[in-house]
C-alpha positions, 0 to 999 in steps of 0.5 A: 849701072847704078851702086848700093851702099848701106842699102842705098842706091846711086842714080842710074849711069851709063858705062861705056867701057869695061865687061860686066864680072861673070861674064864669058867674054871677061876672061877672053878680052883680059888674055888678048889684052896681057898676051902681047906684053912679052913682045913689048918688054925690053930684053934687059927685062924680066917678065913672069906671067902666070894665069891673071898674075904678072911680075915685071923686074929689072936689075938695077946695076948702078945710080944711073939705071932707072926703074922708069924704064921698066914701065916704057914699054906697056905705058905706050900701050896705055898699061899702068904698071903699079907704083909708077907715077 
């Protein structure tokens, strides 16, 4: 793979990880991958999932609720839940 900027290219490099966009196989791999969240989401937790767009939330019922839990359950499945650092 290489990249073009301003009508520059970057050198040749290999990748090996992802799926080319375009690709039949793109969509298969993104629904087996997402499909198993709800069975790793707590119950205490909500989860919404509508074609390649997924919402995760939780009531934070007083100062000692913390949003982190809501990322434990796909951070062990490596799923990096934005804006958790």
């Amino acid at each position: 793979m290489r990249v073009r900027v301003n009508g520059s290219f970057s050198n040749w490099a290999e990748v090996f990880s992802g799926v080319p966009q375009g690709s039949v196989l793109g969509p298969l791999l993104f629904l087996l991958f997402v499909n198993d969240l709800p069975s790793v989401i707590k119950s205490h937790i909500s989860l919404r999932m509508f074609a390649d767009d997924t919402k995760i939330w939780r009531t934070i019922k007083d100062d000692t609720d913390s949003i982190h839990s809501v990322a434990a359950g796909p951070r062990q499945y490596g799923v990096l839940v934005s804006g958790m650092a």
